[in-house]
C-alpha positions as CSV (number, residue, x, y, z in Angstrom):
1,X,76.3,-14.4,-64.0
2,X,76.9,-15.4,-67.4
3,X,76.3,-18.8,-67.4
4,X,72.6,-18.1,-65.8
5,X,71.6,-16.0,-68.8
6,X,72.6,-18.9,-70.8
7,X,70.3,-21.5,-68.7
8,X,66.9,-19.0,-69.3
9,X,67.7,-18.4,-72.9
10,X,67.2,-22.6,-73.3
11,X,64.8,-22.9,-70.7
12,X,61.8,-22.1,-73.5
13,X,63.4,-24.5,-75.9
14,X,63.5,-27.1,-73.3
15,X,59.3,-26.0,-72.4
16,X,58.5,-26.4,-75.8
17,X,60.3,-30.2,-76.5
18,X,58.5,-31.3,-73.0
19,X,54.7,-29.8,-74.5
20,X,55.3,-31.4,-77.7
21,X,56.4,-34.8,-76.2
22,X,53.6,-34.6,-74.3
23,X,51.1,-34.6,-77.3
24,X,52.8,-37.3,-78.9
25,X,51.5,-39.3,-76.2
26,X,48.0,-38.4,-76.3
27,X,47.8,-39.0,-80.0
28,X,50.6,-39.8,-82.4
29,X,50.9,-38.4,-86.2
30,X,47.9,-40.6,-87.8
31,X,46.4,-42.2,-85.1
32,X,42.7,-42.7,-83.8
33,X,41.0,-42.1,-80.4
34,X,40.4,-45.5,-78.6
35,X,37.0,-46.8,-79.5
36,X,34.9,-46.0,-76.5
37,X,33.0,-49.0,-76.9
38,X,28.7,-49.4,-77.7
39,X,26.1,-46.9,-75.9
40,X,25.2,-48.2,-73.3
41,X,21.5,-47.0,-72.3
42,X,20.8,-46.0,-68.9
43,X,19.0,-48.4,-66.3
44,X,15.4,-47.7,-65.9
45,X,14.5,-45.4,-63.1
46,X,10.7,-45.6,-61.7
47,X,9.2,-44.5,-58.5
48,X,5.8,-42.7,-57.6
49,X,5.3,-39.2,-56.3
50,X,2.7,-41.2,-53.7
51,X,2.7,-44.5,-53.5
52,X,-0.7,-45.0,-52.2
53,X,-4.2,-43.5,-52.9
54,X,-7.6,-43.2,-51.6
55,X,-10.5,-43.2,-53.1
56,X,-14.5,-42.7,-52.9
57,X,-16.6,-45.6,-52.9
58,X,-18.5,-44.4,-56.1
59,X,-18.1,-46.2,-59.4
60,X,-15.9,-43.9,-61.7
61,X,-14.5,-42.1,-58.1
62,X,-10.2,-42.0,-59.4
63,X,-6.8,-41.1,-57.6
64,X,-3.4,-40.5,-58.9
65,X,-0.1,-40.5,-58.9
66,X,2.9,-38.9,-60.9
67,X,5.7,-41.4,-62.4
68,X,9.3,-40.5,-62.0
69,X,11.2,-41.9,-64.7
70,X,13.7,-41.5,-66.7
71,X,11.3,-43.3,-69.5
72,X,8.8,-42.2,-71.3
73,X,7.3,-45.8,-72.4
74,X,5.0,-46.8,-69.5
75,X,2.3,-49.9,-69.3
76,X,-0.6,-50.8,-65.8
77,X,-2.0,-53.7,-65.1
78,X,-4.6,-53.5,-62.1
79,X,-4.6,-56.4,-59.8
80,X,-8.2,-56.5,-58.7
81,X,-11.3,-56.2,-61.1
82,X,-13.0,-53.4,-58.9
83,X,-10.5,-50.8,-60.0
84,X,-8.8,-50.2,-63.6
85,X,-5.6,-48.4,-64.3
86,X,-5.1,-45.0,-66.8
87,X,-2.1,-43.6,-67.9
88,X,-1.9,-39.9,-69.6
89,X,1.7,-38.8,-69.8
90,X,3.4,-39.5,-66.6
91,X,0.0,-39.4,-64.7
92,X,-1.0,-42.9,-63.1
93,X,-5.1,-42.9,-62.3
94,X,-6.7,-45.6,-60.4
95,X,-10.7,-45.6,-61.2
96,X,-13.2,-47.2,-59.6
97,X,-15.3,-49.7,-62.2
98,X,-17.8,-50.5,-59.4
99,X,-19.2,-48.8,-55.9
100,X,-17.9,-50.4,-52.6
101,X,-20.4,-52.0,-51.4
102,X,-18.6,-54.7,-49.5
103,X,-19.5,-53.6,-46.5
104,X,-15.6,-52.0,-45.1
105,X,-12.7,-50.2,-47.2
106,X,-11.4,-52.4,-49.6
107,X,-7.5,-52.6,-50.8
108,X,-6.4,-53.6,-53.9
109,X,-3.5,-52.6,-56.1
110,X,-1.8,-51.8,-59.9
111,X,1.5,-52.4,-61.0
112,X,3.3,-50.6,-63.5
113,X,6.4,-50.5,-65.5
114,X,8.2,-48.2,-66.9
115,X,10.7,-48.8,-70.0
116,X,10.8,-51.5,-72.7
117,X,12.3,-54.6,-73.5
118,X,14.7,-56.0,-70.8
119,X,15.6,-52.2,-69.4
120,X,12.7,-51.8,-67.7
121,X,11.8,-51.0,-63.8
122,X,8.5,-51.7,-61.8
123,X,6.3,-50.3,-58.7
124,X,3.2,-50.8,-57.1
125,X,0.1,-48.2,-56.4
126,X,-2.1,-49.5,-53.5
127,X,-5.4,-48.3,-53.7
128,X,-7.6,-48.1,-51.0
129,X,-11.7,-47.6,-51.8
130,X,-14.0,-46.5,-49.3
131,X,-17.7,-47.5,-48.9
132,X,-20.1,-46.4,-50.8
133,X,-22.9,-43.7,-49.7
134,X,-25.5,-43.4,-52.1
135,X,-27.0,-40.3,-50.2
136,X,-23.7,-38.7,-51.1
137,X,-22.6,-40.1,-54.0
138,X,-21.6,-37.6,-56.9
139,X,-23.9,-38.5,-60.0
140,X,-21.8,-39.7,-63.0
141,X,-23.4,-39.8,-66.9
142,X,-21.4,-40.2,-70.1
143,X,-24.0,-41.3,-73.4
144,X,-22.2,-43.1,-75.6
145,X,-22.9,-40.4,-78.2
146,X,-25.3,-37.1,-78.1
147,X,-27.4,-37.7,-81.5
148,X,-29.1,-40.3,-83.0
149,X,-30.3,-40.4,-86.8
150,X,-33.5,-43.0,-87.1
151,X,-35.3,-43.8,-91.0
152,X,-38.3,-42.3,-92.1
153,X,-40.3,-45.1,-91.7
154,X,-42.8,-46.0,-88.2
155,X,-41.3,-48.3,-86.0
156,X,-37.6,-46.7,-87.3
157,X,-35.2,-46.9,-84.1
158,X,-31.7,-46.3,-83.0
159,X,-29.8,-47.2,-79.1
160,X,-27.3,-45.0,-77.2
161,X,-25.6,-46.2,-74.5
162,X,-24.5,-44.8,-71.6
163,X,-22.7,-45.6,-68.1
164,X,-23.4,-44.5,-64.8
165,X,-22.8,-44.9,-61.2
166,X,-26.7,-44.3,-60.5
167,X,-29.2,-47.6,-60.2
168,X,-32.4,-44.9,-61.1
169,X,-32.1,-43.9,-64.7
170,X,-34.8,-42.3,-66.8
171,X,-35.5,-40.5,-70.1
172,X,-37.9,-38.4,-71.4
173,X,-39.3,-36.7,-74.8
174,X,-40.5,-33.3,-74.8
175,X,-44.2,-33.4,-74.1
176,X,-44.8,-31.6,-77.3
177,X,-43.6,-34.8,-79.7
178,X,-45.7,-36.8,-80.4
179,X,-43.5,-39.2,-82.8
180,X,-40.8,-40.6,-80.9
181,X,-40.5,-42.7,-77.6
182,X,-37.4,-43.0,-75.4
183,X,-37.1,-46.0,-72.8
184,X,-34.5,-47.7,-70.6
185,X,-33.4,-50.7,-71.2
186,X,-30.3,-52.5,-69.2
187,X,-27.6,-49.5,-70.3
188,X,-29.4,-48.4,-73.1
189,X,-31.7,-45.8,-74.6
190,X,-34.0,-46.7,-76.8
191,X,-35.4,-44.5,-79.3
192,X,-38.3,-45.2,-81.7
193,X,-39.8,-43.5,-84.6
194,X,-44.0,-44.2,-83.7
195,X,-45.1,-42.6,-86.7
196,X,-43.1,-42.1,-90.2
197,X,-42.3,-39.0,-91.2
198,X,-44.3,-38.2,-94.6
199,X,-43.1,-34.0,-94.4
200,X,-40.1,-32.6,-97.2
201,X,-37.8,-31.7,-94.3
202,X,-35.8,-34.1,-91.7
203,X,-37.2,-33.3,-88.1
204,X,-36.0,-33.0,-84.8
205,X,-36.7,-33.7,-81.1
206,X,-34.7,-33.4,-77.8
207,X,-34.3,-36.5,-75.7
208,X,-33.6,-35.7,-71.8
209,X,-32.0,-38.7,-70.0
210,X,-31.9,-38.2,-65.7
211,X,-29.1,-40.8,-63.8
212,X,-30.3,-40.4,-59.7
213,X,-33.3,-38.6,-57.9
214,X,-34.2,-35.4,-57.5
215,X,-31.1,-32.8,-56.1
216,X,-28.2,-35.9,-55.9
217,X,-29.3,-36.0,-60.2
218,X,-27.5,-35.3,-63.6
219,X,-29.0,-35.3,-67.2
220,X,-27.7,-35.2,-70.7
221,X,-29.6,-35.0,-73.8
222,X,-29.6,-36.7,-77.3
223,X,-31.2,-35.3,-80.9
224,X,-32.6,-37.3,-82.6
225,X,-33.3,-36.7,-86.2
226,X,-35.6,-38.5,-88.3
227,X,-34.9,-38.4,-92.3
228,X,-37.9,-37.5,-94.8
229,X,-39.3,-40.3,-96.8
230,X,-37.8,-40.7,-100.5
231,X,-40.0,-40.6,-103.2
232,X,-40.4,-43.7,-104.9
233,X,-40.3,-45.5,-107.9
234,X,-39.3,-43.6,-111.3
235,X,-39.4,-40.1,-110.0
236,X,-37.2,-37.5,-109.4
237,X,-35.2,-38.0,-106.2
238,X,-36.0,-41.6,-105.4
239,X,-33.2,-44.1,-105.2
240,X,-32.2,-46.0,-108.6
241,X,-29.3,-48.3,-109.3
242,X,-27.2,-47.1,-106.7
243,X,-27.3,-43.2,-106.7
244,X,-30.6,-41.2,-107.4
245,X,-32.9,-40.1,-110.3
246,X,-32.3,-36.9,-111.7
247,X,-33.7,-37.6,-114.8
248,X,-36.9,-39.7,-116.7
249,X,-37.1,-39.8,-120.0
250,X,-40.3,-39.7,-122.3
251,X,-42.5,-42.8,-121.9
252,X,-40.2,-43.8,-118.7
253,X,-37.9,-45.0,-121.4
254,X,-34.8,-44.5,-119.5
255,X,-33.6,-42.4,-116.2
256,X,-30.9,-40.4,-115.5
257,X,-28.9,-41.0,-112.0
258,X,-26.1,-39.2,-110.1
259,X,-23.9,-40.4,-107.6
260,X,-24.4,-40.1,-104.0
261,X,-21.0,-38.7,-103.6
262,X,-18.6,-36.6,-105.2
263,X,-15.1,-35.7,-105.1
264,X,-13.2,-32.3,-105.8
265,X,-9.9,-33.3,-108.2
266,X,-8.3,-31.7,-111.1
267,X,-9.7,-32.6,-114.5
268,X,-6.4,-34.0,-115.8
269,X,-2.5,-33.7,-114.7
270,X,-1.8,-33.3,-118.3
271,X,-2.2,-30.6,-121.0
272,X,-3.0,-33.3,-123.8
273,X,-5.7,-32.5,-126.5
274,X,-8.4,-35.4,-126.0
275,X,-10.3,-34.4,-128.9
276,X,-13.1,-33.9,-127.3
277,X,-16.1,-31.3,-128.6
278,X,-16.8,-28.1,-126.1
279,X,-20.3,-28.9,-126.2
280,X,-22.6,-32.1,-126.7
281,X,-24.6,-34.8,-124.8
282,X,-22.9,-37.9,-124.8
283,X,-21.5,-37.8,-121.6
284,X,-21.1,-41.8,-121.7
285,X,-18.8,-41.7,-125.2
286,X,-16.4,-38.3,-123.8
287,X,-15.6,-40.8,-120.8
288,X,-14.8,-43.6,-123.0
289,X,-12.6,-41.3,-124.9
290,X,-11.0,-40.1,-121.9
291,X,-10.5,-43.8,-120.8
292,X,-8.3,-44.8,-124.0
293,X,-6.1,-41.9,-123.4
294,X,-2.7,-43.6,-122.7
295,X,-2.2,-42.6,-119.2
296,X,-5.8,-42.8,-118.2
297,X,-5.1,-46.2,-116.4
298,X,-2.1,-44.1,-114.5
299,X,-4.5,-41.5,-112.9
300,X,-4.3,-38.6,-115.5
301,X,-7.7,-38.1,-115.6
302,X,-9.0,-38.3,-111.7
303,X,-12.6,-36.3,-112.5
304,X,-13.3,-38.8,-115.1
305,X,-12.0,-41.9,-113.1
306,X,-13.3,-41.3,-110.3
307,X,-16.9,-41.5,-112.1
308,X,-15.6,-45.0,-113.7
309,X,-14.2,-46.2,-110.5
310,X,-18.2,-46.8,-109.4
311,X,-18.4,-49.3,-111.9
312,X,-19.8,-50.1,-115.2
313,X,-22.0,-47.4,-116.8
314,X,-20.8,-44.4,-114.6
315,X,-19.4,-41.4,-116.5
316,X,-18.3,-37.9,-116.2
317,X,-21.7,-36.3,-117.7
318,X,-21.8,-33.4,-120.4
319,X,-22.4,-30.0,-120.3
320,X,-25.7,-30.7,-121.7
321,X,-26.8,-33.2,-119.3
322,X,-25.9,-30.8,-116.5
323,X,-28.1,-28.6,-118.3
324,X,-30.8,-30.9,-118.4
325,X,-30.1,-31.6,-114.9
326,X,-30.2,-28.1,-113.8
327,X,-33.7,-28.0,-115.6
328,X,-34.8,-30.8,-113.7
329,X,-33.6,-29.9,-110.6
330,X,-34.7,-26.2,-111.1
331,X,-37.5,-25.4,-108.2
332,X,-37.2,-28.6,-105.8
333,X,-33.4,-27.8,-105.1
334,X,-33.8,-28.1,-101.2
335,X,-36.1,-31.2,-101.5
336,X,-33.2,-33.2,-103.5
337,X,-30.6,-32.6,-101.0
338,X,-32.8,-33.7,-98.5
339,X,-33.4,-37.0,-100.1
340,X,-29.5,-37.1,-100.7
341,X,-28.8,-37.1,-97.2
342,X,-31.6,-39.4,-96.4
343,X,-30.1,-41.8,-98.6
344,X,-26.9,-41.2,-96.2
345,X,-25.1,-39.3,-99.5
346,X,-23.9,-36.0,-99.6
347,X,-25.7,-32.7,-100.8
348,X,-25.1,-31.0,-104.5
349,X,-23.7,-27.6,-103.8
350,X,-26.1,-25.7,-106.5
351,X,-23.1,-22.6,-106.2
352,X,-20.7,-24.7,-107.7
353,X,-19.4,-25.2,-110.8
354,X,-18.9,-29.4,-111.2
355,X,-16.2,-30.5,-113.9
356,X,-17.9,-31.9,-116.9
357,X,-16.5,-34.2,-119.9
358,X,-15.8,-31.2,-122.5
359,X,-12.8,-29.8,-123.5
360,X,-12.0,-26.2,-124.4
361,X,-12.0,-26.2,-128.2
362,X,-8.9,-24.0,-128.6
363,X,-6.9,-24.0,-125.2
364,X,-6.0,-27.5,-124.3
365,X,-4.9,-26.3,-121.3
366,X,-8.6,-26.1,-120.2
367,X,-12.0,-28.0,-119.1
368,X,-15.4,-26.8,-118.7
369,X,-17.8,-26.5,-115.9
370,X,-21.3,-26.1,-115.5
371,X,-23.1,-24.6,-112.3
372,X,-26.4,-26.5,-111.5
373,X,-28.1,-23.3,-109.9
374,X,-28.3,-21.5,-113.4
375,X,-26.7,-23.5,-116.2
376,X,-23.3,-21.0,-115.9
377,X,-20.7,-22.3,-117.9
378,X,-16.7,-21.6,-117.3
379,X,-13.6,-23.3,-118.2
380,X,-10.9,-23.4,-115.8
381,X,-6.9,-24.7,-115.6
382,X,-7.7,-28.4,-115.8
383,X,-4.5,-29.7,-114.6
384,X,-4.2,-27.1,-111.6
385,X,-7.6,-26.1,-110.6
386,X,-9.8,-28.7,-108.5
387,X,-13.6,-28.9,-108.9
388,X,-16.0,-30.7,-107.4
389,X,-16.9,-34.0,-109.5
390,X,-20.4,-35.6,-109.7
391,X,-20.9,-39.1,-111.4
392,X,-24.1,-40.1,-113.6
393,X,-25.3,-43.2,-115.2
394,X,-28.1,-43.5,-117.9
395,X,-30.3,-46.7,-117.5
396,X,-32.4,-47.7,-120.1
397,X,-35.8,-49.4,-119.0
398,X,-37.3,-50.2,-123.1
């Protein structure tokens, strides 16, 4: 009996040696796990939830089919030129480019692949079309776009195109307009201005364009806008060295122009004092003074580059020629941002206060703005607060 008790007390002894031999063999003191070797990516998977579809014998008539991959990189080729392949996610669409008019169901077929590189796996869609039957055929219309811009001039015209699976295509002008024409030609509408249009204000008119007859029809419209005719010559809002009049001097000595476009920037990303005055009207010298500032070149000053970045001549103008402007301006607000846009530019915002080339004359932390609607003046944080920037450019004519 004695000798038993003796055996169990070693047993756990012996336990423990054999579980710590046991380790050792999986990994010794120091050592590394075997190097499993490089990733290898799985094999391309590819098959179709359907691998055959039919469809109408319309132009633009479509089928599908889902992709089961395990790839998400996926390229079709169609095999015959009377259907065209579409891929959107793991969706495989076979559309008809042209009825069936053949005479009997035609077959034809798209491959695609799924994967890149040399892991990639292939299948095949067959795609049957059958004939077409124009009494039943589903009326199909997509214009190119759905509004058309034309010049204020007569004779001013603009094309849409569209595609459709109908051979009888018209369009029409309400019988109330007298000033513009719509016509057909190959997949086209035409659109002309007949008469120019000499009003203040840009007008409008609908265009209705019909694909098929009578009940088996669709339709889809376009607007058409005609621009006003800008003034011309030297006159307030007619086009001048690249941007528009705002200003004529006495005698037609010199004009006054703004850009077409603005920007909305910071004045400065730095705090420095430019020496300029708070007040004055030499737009053109701030901006030169602005332009030797030793990081102007870098981008410190975007409002005032921005205005140079046009070219020679353009500065950031004063608060007293936004003053004059404002003047100017004052009255005929509505008819200068009509002329901006017809001169494809972008409208002053009269609300606004627009940066200007004047530095606050005690806090150098700030610039000042001037509002166009009523010559309001405010500075604001020039290195934090973005305004909107318009450039000008004084040309003398004497």
């Amino acid at each position: 009996m004695r000798k038993i008790l003796h055996l169990f007390a070693f047993a756990p002894l012996i336990v423990g040696l054999c579980a710590c031999n046991s380790s050792e063999s999986v990994l010794t003191a120091g050592g590394t796990m075997p190097d499993p070797g490089p990733e290898v990516a799985p094999e391309a998977t590819l098959s179709l939830s359907q691998n055959e579809v039919t469809i109408g014998g319309s132009a633009f008539d479509e089928g599908e089919t889902t992709l089961q991959s395990n790839q998400r990189t996926f390229s079709a080729n169609s095999n015959d030129s009377w259907v065209k392949a579409e891929i959107e996610g793991k969706i495989l669409r076979a559309v008809a480019s042209e009825p069936n008019k053949t005479g009997g169901v035609r077959t034809g077929s798209i491959t695609v692949t799924a994967g890149t590189g040399e892991n990639t796996k292939t299948a095949t869609l067959t795609v049957r079309q059958n004939l077409w039957d124009e009494s039943t055929e589903k009326p199909i219309l997509n214009l190119e776009q759905t509004t058309a811009v034309l010049d204020a001039g007569a004779g001013a015209s603009a094309t849409v195109a569209f595609e459709t699976n109908k051979d009888q295509v018209t369009a029409a002008v309400a019988d109330d307009i007298d000033w513009l024409s719509a016509a057909i030609e190959d997949n086209n509408v035409v659109l002309k201005a007949l008469t120019a249009n000499d009003g203040d204000k840009a007008r409008e008119a609908v265009v209705t364009v019909t694909a098929g007859l009578a009940a088996n029809s669709t339709s889809a419209t376009i607007t058409v806008t005609q621009r006003v005719a800008v003034p011309e010559g030297l006159t307030i809002g007619a086009p001048y060295g690249g941007g528009m009049i705002v200003e004529v001097g006495a005698d037609e000595s010199y004009v006054k122009i703004i850009s077409l476009t603005e920007t909305k920037v910071v004045w400065s990303t730095e705090n420095e004092d430019t020496g300029l005055p708070n007040t004055n009207a030499d737009g053109l010298g701030n901006t030169a003074k602005l332009q030797a500032m030793p990081n102007y070149a870098a981008g410190a000053y975007p409002a005032a580059k921005f205005c140079t970045d046009m070219g020679e001549g353009w500065y950031l103008p004063s608060r007293e020629e936004m003053k004059v402007m404002s003047d100017t301006l004052k009255g005929i607000q509505a008819e200068v941002n009509t002329y901006l846009e017809a001169l494809g530019g972008t409208v002053l915002d009269f609300s606004a206060y627009y940066w200007v080339s004047n530095q606050h004359a005690t806090d150098f932390t700030k610039a000042f703005t001037m509002r166009l609607r009523d010559k309001g003046a405010a500075s604001y944080a020039k290195s934090t607060t973005p305004r909107p920037v318009r450039a000008m450019k004084t040309i003398n004519l004497k």
